[in-house]
C-alpha positions as CSV (number, residue, x, y, z in Angstrom):
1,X,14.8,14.7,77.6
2,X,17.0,16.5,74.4
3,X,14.7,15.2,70.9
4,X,17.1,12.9,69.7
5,X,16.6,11.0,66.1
6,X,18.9,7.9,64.8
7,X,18.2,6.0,61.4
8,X,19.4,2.5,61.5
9,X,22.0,3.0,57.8
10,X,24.9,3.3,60.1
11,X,27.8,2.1,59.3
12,X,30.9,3.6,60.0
13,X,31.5,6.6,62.9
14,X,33.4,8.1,66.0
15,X,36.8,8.3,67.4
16,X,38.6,10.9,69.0
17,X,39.1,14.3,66.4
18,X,37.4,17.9,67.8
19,X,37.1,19.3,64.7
20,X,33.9,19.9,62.9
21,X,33.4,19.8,58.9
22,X,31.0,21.5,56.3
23,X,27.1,20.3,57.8
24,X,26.0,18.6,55.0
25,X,22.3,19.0,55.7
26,X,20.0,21.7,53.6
27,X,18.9,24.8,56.0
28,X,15.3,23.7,55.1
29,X,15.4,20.5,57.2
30,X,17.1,22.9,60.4
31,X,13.9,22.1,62.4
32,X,12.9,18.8,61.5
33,X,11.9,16.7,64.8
34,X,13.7,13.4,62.9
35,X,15.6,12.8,60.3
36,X,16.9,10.0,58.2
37,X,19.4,9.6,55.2
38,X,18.3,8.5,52.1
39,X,20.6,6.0,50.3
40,X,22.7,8.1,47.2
41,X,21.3,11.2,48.6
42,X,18.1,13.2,49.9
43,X,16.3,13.0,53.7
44,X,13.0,11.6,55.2
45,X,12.3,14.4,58.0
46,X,9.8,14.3,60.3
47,X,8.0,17.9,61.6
48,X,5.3,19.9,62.5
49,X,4.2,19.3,58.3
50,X,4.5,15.4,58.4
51,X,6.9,13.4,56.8
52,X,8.9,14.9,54.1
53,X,10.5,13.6,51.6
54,X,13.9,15.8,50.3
55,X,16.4,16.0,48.0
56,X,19.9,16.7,48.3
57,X,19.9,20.3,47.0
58,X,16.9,20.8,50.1
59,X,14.1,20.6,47.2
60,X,10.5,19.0,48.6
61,X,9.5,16.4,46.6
62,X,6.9,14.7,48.4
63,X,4.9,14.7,52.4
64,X,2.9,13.3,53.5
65,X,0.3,14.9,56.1
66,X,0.5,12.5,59.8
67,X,1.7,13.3,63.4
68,X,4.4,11.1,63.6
69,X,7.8,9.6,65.7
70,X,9.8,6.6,65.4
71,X,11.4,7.3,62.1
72,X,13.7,4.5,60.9
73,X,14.6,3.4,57.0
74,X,16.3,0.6,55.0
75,X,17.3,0.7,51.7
76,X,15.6,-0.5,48.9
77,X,16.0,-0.3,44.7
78,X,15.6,2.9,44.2
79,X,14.7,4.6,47.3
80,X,13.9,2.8,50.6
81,X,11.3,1.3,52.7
82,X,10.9,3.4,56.3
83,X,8.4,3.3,59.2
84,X,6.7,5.7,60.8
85,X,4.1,5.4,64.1
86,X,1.0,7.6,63.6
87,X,0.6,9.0,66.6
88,X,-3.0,10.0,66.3
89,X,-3.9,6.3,65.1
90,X,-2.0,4.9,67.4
91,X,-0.5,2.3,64.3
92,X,2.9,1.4,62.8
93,X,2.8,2.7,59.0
94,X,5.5,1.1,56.4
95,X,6.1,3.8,53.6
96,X,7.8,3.4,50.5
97,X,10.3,5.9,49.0
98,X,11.1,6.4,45.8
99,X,13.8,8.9,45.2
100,X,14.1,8.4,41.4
101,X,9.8,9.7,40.9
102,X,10.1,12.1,44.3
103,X,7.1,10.1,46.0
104,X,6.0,9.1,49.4
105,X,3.6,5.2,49.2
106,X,2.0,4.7,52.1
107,X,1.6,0.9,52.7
108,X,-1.2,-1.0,54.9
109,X,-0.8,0.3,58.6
110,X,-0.3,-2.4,60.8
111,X,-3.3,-4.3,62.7
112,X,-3.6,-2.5,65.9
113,X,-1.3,-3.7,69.0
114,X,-3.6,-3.0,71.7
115,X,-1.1,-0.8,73.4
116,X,0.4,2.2,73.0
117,X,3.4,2.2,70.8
118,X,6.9,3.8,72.3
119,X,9.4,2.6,70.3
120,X,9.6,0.9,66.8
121,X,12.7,-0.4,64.3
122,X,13.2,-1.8,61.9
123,X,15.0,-5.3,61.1
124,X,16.3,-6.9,57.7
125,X,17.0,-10.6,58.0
126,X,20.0,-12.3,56.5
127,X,17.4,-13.8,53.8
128,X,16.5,-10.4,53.2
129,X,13.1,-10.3,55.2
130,X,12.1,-7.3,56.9
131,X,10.5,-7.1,60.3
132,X,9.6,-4.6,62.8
133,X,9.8,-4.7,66.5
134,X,7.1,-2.5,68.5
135,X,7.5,-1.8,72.3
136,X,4.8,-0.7,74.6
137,X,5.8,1.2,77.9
138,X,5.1,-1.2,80.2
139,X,7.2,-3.9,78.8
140,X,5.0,-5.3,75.8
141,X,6.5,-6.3,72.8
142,X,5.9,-7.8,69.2
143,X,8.2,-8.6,66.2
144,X,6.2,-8.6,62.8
145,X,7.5,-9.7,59.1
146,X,6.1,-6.8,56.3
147,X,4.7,-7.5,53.5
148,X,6.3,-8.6,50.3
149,X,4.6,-8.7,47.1
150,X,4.2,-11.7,46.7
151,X,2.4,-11.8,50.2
152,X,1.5,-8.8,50.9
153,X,-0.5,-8.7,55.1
154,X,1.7,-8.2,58.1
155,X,2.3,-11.3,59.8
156,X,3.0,-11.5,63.4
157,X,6.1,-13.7,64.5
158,X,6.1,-13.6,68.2
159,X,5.4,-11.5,71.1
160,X,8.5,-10.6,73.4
161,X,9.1,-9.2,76.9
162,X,11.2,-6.5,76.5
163,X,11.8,-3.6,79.7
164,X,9.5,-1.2,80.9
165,X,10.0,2.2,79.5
166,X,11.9,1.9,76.3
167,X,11.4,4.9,74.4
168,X,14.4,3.8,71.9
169,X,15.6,0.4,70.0
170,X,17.6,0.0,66.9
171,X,18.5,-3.1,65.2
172,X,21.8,-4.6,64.1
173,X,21.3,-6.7,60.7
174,X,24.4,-7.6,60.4
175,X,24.9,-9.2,63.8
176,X,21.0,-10.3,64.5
177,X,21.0,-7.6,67.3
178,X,17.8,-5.8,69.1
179,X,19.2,-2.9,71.2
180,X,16.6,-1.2,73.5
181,X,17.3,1.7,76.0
182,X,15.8,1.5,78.8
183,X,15.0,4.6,80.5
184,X,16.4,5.0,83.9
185,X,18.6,1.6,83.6
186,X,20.2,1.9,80.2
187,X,21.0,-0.5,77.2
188,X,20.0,-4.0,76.5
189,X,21.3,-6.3,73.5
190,X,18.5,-9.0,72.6
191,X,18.6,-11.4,70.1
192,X,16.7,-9.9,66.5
193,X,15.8,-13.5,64.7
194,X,12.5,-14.7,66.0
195,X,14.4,-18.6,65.8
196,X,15.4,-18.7,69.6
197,X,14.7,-17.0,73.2
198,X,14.7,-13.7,74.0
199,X,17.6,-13.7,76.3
200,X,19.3,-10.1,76.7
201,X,22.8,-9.0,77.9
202,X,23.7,-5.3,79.1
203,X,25.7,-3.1,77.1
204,X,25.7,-0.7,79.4
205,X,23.8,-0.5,82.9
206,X,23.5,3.1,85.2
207,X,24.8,2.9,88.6
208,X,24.7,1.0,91.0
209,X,24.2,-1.6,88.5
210,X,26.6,-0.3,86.1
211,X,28.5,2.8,84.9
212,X,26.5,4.3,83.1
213,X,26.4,8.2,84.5
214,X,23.0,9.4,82.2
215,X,20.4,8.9,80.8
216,X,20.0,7.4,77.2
217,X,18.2,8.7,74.4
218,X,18.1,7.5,70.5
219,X,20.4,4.7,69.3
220,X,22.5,3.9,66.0
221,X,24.3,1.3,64.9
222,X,28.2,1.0,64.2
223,X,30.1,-1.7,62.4
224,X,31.1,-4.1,65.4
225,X,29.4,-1.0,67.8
226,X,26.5,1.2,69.0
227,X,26.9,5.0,69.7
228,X,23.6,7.1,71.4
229,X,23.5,10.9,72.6
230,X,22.8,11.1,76.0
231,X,20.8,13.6,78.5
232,X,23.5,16.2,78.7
233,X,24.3,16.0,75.1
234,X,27.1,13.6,74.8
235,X,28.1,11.4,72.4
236,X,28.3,7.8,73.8
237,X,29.8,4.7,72.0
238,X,30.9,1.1,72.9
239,X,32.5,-1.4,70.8
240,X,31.8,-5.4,70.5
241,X,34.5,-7.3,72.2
242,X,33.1,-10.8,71.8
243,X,30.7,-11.3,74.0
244,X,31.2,-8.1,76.1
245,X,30.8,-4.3,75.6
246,X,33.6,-2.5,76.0
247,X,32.6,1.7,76.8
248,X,34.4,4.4,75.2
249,X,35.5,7.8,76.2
250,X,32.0,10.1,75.9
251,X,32.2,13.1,73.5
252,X,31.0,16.4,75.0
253,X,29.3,18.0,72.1
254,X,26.0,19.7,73.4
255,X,24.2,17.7,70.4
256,X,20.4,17.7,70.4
257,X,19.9,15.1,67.8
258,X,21.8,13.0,65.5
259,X,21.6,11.3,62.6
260,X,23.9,9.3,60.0
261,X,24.3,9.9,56.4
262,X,24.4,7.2,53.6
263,X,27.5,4.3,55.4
264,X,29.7,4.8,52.5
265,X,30.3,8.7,53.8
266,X,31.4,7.3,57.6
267,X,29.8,10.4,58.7
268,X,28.0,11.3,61.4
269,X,25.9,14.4,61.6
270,X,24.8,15.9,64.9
271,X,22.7,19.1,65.5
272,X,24.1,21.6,68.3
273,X,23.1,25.0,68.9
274,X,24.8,26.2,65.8
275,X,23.3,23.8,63.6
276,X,23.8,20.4,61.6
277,X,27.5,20.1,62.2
278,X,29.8,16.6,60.6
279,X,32.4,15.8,63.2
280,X,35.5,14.7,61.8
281,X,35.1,11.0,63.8
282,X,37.4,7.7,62.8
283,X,35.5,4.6,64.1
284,X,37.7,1.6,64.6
285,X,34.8,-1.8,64.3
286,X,34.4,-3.9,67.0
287,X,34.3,-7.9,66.4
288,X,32.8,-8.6,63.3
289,X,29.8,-11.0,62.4
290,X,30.1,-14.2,61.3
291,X,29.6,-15.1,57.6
292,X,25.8,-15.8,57.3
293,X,25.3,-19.9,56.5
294,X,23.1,-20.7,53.6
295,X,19.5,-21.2,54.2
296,X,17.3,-24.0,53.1
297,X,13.6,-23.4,53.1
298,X,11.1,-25.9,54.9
299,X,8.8,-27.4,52.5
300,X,6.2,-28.5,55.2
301,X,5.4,-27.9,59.1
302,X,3.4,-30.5,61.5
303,X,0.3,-29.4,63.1
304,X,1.6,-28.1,66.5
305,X,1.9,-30.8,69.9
306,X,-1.2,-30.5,72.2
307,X,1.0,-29.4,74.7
308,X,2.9,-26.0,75.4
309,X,6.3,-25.5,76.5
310,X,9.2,-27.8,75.9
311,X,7.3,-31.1,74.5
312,X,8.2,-32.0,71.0
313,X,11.9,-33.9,70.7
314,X,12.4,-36.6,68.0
315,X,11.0,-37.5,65.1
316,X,11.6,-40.7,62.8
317,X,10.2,-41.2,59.0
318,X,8.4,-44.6,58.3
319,X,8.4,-45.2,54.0
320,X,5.6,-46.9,52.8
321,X,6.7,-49.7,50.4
322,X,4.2,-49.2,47.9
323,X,3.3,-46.0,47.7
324,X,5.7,-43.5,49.2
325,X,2.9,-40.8,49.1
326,X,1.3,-42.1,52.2
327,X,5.0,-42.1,54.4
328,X,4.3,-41.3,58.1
329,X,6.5,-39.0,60.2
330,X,6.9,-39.9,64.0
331,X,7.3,-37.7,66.2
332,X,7.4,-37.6,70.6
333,X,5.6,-35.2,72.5
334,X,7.6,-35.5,75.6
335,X,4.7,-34.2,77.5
336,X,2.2,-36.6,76.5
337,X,3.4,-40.0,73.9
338,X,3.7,-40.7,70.2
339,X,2.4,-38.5,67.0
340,X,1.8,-39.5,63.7
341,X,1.7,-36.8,60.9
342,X,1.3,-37.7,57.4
343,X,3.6,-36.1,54.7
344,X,1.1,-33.0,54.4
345,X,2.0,-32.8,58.5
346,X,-1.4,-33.6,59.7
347,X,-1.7,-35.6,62.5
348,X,-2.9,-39.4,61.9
349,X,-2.5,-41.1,65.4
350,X,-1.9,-40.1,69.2
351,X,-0.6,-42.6,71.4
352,X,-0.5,-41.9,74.7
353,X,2.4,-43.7,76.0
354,X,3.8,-41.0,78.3
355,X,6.9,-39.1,78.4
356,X,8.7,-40.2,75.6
357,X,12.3,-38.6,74.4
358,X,13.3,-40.3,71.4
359,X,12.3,-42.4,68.6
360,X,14.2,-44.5,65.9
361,X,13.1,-47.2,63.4
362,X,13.7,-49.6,61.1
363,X,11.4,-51.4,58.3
364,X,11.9,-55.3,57.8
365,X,13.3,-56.7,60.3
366,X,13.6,-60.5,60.3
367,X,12.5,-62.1,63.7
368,X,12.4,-66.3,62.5
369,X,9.6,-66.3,59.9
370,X,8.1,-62.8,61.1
371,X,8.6,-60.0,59.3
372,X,8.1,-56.3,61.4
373,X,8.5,-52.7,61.0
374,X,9.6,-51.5,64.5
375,X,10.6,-48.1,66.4
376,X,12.1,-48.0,69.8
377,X,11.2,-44.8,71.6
378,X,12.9,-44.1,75.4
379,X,10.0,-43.6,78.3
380,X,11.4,-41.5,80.8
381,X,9.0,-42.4,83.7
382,X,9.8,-46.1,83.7
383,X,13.1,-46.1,82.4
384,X,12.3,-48.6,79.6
385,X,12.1,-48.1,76.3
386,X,8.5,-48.4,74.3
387,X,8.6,-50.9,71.2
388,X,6.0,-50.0,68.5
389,X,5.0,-52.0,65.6
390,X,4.0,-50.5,62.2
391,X,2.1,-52.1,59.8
392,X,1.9,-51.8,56.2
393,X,-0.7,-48.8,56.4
394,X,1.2,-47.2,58.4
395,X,-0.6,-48.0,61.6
396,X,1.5,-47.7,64.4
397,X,0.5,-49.6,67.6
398,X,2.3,-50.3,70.6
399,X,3.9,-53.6,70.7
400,X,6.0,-53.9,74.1
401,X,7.7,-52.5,76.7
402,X,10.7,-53.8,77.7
403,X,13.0,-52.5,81.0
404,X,16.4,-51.3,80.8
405,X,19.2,-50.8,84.1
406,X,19.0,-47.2,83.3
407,X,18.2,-44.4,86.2
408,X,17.5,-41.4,84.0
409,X,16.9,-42.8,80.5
410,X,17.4,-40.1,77.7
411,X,18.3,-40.6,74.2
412,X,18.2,-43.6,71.8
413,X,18.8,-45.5,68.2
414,X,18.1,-48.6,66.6
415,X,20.5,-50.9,64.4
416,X,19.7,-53.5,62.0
417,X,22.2,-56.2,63.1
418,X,23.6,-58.9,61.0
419,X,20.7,-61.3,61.3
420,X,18.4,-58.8,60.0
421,X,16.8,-58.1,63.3
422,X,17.1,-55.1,65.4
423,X,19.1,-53.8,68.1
424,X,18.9,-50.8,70.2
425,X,20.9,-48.5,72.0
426,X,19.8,-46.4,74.9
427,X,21.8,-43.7,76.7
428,X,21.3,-42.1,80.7
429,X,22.3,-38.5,81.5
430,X,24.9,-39.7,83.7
431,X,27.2,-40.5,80.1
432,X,26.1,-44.5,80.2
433,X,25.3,-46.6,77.1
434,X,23.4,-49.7,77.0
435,X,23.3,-51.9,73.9
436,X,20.5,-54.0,73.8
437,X,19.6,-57.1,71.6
438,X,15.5,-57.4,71.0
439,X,14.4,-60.7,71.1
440,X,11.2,-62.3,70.0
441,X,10.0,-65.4,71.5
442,X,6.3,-67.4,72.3
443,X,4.9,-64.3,70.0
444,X,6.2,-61.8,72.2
445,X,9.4,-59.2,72.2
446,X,12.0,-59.0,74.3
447,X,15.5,-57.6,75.2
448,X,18.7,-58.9,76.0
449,X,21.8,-56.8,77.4
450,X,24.6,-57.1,75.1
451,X,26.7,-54.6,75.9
452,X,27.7,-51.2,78.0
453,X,30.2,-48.4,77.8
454,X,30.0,-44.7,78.9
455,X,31.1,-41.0,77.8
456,X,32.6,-38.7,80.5
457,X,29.3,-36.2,80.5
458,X,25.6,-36.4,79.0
459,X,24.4,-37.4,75.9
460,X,21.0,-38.1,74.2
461,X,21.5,-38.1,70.6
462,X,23.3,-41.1,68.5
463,X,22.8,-43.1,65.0
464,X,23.6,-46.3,63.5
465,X,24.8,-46.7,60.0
466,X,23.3,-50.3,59.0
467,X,25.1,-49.9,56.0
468,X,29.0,-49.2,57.7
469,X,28.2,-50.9,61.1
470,X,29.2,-47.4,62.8
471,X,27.2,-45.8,65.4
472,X,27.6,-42.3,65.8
473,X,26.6,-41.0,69.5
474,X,26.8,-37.0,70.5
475,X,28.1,-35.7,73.8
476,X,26.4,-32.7,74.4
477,X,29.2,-30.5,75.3
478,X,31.9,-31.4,73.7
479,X,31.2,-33.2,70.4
480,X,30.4,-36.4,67.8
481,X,32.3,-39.6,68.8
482,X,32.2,-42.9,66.8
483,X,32.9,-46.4,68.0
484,X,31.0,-49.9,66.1
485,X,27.8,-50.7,66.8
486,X,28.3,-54.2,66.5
487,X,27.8,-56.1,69.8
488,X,30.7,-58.4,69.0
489,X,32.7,-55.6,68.7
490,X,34.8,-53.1,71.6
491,X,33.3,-49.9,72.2
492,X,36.3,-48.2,71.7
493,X,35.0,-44.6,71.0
494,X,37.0,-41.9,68.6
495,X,36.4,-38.4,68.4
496,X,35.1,-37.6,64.9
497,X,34.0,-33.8,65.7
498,X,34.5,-31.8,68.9
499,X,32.6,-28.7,69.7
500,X,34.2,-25.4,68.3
501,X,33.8,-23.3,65.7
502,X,31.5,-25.8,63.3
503,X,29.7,-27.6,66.0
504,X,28.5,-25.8,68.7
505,X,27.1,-27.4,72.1
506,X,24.7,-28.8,72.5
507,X,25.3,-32.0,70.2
508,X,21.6,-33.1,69.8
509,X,19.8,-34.8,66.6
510,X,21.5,-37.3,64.2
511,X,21.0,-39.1,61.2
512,X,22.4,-40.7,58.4
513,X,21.3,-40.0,54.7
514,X,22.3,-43.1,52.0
515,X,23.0,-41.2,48.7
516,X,23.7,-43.2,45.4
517,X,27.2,-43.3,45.8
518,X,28.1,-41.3,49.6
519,X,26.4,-41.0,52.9
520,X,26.5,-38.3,55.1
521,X,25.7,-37.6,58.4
522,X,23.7,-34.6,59.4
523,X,24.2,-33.8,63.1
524,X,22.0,-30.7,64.7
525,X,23.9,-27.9,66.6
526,X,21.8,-26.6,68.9
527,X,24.4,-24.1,70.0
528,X,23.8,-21.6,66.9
529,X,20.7,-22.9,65.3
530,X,22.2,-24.7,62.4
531,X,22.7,-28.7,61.0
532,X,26.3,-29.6,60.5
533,X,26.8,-32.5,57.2
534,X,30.2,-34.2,57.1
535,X,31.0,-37.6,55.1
536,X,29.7,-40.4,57.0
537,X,33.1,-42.3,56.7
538,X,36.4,-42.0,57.6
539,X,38.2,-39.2,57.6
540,X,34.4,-37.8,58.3
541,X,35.3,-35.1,55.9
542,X,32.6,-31.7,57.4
543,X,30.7,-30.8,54.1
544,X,29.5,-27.7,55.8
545,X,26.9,-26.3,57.7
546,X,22.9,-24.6,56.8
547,X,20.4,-23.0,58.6
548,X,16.4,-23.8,58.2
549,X,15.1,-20.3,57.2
550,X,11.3,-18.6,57.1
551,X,9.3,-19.7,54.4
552,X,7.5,-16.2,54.3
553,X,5.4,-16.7,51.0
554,X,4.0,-19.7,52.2
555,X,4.1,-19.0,55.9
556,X,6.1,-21.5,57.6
557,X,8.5,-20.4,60.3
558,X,11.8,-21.6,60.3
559,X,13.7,-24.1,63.0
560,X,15.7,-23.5,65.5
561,X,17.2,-25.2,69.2
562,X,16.5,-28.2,67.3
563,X,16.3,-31.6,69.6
564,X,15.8,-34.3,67.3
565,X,16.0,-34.8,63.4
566,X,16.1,-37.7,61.0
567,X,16.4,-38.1,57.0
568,X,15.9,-40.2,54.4
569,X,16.8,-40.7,51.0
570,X,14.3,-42.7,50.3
571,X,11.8,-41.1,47.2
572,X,9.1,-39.9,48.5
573,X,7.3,-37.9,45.5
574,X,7.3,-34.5,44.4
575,X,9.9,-32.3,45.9
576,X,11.1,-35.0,47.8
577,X,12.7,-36.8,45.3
578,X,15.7,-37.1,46.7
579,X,14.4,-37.2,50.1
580,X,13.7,-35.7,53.2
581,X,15.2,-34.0,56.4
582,X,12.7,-33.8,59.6
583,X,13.9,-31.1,62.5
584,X,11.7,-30.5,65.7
585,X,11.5,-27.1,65.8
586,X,12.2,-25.6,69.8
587,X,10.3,-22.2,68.8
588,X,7.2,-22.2,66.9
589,X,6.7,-18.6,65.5
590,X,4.2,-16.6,63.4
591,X,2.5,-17.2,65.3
592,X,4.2,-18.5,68.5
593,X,1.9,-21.6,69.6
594,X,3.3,-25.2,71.2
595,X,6.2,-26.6,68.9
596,X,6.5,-28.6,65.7
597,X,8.3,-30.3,63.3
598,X,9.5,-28.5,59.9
599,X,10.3,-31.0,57.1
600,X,12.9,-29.8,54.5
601,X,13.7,-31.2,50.9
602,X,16.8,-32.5,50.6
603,X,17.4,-31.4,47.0
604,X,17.1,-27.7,49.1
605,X,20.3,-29.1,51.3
606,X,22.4,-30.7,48.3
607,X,22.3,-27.3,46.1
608,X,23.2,-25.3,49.1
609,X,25.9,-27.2,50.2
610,X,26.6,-28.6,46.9
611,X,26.8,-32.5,47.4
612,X,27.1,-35.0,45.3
613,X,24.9,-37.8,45.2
């Protein structure tokens, strides 16, 4: 195959005009094996000599001696930050380039892989994070975060699969893209943020599988697009529609390499057997991202669940009334029963009560002359749900467990009814809801039905607003309702917030946060890894939505595919002041290990979203 080279500052390119302009490369860099554009000017080049650093007018101003491939950049103040593999070590090596002192850094290699490395890129976050993907030939693959200053070791995030045999990948920052060519097969689009699974779609696929005619070498990155030069020289593009990839008409240009200069230029530069040569190329950009939503940073993370796979869901907060300090986070291990974490997120109690979904409480209730904290947690083997008792340590024990006429028990949420004691509601995948009253009589608990109704398809998450008397219940794929959750009141169910282009399926988590003078309701949406907060009273006005980002200096990973949540406003000391949000997190990264639960300050989600109090 042709030696084809591709930085990832692409950002404009291609249409459908022959004629060539003025190459804009210096004769000196005619033979280099790679090359890159600097930002404002100059060339990272790869050859026989190392990796050279140039300026515009073809001056050397710096190399550095390695064998190296794999060259790919991003800008930085002043110069840029690129990657290199040295090939005779076998390691990934981050440089730093200044332009303005004409110098080459080289940075800590990274720890070895224990594979061969084919293919490397680089990826800059929408926090501003940058990571690396490295890709062994037989399908290995593993996604680090550089080092900062203020933290300066390579951290792995996760290990991926990606295909056998990629030899080239380039990332999209803009739209959180991993493209890989796969040789003999074609291109792959995987998802770039470690938050989430690494599910892929074909761009474009050889025959029979696609229609594809060669092979495909180096990739770059177009606004809304992706262009490559394939095995008989010809430039190939395709442009975002949506969710598809819609191929262009190939360019014949007998190009051997290619590379992109600075994205302001929208030129592309490809070498042919007369040389660096600009073709005069219009690009028209395929669907554009979405504006990034602002981040909040998690303050803590759980010790993982003892068990791998899907098993965290729900968690609940417990306030302790003297001394908020020692709070306790609950949390269900679907897999195995109840966890207890204290606000530091290390693990208290394990109570093995089986497959338990979700959890909900509520702190003095009034049962006669008794006086309980409770939480009501669903148990999926009986079909019950589990009633636990908390005492004023923060002990939690369980307490009862009381039947319900459900077949395939899911989701629930607890009420504080008007006579101070607690009711419950529990949901089936079939759509049903049953509202139960707990009872306590002869020193034990019990349950009485007290009413039913049903959405059309599944749901699982819901919350009560003691305060409002409305109860809030998700439907996974289609949206928030509300209806009262009084039981001497109709279910009569409104919708307050279908799925679209704020809330995306699936509908999971819920809670309600009691501010000073508003509540809101902060609802997870699974569907693009974010937390949707809208008023939590009519006209259920939608604040807006965040994202739980990496905490790199401190190394917590952030949250995504969330299940459950819950938040307080309760003070509980120190940055949580103003209280808390707790998200179970569906991917536990850097490193990838059995899920958690991230906890987030809420005076983080009030200044990003700018609530009131």
């Amino acid at each position: 195959m042709k030696s084809i080279v591709l930085p990832t500052l692409l950002s404009a390119l291609l249409a459908a005009t022959p004629a060539f302009a003025a190459p804009a490369v210096p004769a000196a860099l005619d033979k280099a094996e790679e090359l890159a554009a600097l930002p404002g000017g100059g060339w990272l080049a790869l050859d026989k000599r190392g990796l050279r650093l140039v300026d515009a007018d073809g001056r050397e101003r710096a190399v550095m001696a390695l064998r190296g491939e794999q060259l790919d950049l991003r800008p930085l103040d002043g110069g840029a930050l690129a990657i290199v593999i040295d090939s005779n070590a076998e390691r990934l090596l981050p440089v730093r380039v200044d332009t303005r002192a004409g110098t080459l850094v080289a940075l800590p290699a990274l720890p070895e892989t224990g594979y061969g490395i084919e293919a490397a890129c680089l990826y800059r976050d929408a926090q501003g994070l940058d990571h690396v993907f490295l890709a062994a030939k037989d399908g290995q693959a593993q996604q680090w975060l550089l080092g900062a200053p203020n933290r300066p070791e390579h951290r792995l995030v996760r290990r991926l699969a990606l295909p056998p045999s990629v030899e080239h990948c380039r990332v999209d920052d803009a739209h959180d893209t991993l493209f890989v060519a796969e040789e003999g097969m074609g291109v792959w689009a995987y998802g770039a943020q470690a938050e989430g699974p690494p599910a892929r779609t074909p761009v474009a696929l050889r025959t029979p599988h696609g229609k594809l005619a060669g092979e495909i070498g180096a990739l770059a990155v177009l606004p809304g697009g992706l262009a490559a030069i394939d095995d008989k020289g010809d430039l190939v593009t395709w442009r975002r529609d949506g969710g598809r990839w819609q191929a262009l008409r190939p360019r014949a240009l007998g190009a051997e390499q290619l590379v992109a200069l600075e994205p302001s230029s929208a030129r592309l530069l490809v070498r042919t057997g007369k040389g660096w040569q600009a073709p005069s190329l219009g690009w028209k950009a395929g669907t554009a991202p979405l504006p990034p939503l602002p981040t909040a940073l998690p303050r803590m993370q759980t010790e993982p669940v003892a068990r791998a796979g899907d098993a965290a869901d729900d968690p609940a907060i417990w306030v302790h009334p003297t001394d908020p300090a020692r709070s306790r986070i609950l949390g269900t291990n679907k897999k195995q029963g109840l966890l207890v974490y204290d606000l530091q997120g290390r693990q208290t109690q394990l109570l093995e009560s089986g497959r338990l979904n979700n959890v909900d409480l509520r702190q003095d209730l009034r049962f006669g002359a008794e006086r309980f904290d409770l939480a009501v947690a669903t148990q999926r083997d009986e079909n019950a749900m589990v009633l636990f008792a908390i005492s004023a340590q923060g002990e939690v024990s369980e307490a009862a467990r009381l039947p319900t006429g459900l077949g395939d028990i899911y989701g629930t949420c607890v009420f504080r009814n008007g006579e101070g004691g607690l009711d419950a509601f529990v949901n089936d995948k079939d759509g049903r809801y049953e509202h139960y009253r707990i009872t306590r009589s002869g020193g034990r608990f019990g349950a009485r039905l007290a009413r039913s109704f049903k959405l059309a398809t599944q749901p699982e998450g819901c919350v009560a607003d003691d305060r409002s008397g409305l109860l809030f219940v998700g439907e996974e794929r289609r949206g928030l309702w509300v209806t009262s959750a009084r039981a001497d009141q109709p279910a009569t169910l409104k919708m307050v917030l279908p799925v679209g282009p704020v809330l995306h399926a699936d509908v999971e988590g819920m809670g309600i946060y009691h501010g000073a003078g508003k509540s809101y309701l902060v609802v997870s949406s699974q569907g693009n890894n974010s937390y949707v907060v809208l008023d939590a009273a009519a006209p259920f006005r939608v604040r807006g939505a965040f994202r739980i980002g990496m905490d790199a200096a401190n190394g917590i990973d952030g949250a995504s595919e969330t299940d459950g949540l819950e938040v307080t406003s309760a003070n509980l000391g120190g940055v949580y002041g103003r209280g808390m949000l707790v998200v179970q997190d569906g991917f536990k990264r850097m490193p990838d290990g059995p899920q958690n639960f991230k906890a987030v300050a809420w005076e983080d989600i009030a200044k990003v979203l700018k609530l009131e109090d």
